[in-house]
N, C-alpha and C positions, 0 to 999 in steps of 0.2 A: 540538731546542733544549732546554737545559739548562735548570732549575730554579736562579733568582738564592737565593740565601744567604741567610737570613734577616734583620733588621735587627738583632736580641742581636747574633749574631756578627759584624755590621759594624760596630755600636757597641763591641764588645769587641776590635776592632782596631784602629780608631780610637784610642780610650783609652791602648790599650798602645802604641803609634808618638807620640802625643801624650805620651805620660810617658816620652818620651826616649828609646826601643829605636828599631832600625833597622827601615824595614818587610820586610827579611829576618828578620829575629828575630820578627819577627810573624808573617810567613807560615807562619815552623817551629815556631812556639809554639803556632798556633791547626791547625796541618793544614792548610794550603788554600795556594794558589799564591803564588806571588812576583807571578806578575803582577796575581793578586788584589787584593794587599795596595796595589800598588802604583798600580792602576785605582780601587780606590778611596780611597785619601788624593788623587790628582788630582783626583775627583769630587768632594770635599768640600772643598777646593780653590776648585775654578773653579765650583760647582755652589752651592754651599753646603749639598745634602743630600748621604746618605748611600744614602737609597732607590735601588734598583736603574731601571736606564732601562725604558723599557716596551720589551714583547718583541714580534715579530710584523710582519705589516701592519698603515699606518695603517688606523684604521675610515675606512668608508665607501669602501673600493677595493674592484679586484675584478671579476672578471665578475659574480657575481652580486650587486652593491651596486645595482645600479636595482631590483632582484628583491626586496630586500630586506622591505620591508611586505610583500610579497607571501608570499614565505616565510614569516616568521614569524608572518604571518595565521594562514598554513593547517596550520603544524604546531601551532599553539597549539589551533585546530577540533579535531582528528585527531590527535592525538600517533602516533599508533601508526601513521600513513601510510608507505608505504615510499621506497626513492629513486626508482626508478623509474618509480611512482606519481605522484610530487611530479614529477619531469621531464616525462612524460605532461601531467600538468595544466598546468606552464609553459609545453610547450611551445602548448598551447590556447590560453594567456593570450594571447603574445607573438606569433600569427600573425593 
């Protein structure tokens, strides 16, 4: 997964489409896609920001989301624990 745009350059697109260029001329002005240009004036739009959507799974899913405190207990103890290690130990916790 891709690294979202930063917000300059989504404000400096925004701007430029907002003062009357097409958001083709945007897309070719600034380097970045058509569909860029064009995801985000819908965004700011119907959205009212400009901020990129969050990336990922929502938090708290997952196989290991019940493991969760548990994990980050015991790497927070042990930084330097390996996975294996950590697997081992779950599997102890969880039978």
């Amino acid at each position: 997964m891709g690294k979202p745009l930063s917000i300059d350059l989504r404000e400096r697109v925004l701007s430029f489409v907002e003062a009357g260029h097409s958001r083709r001329a945007a897309a070719q002005h600034f380097d970045v896609s058509v569909s860029f240009a064009v995801k985000l004036m819908t965004r700011a739009r119907v959205t009212g920001t400009i901020k990129p959507a969050r990336q990922g799974r929502p938090p708290g899913r997952g196989k290991l989301a019940p493991f969760g405190g548990f994990l980050g207990t015991r790497g927070d103890a042990e930084p330097d624990i390996t996975m294996p290690e950590l697997a081992e130990e779950l599997a102890k916790v969880t039978s």
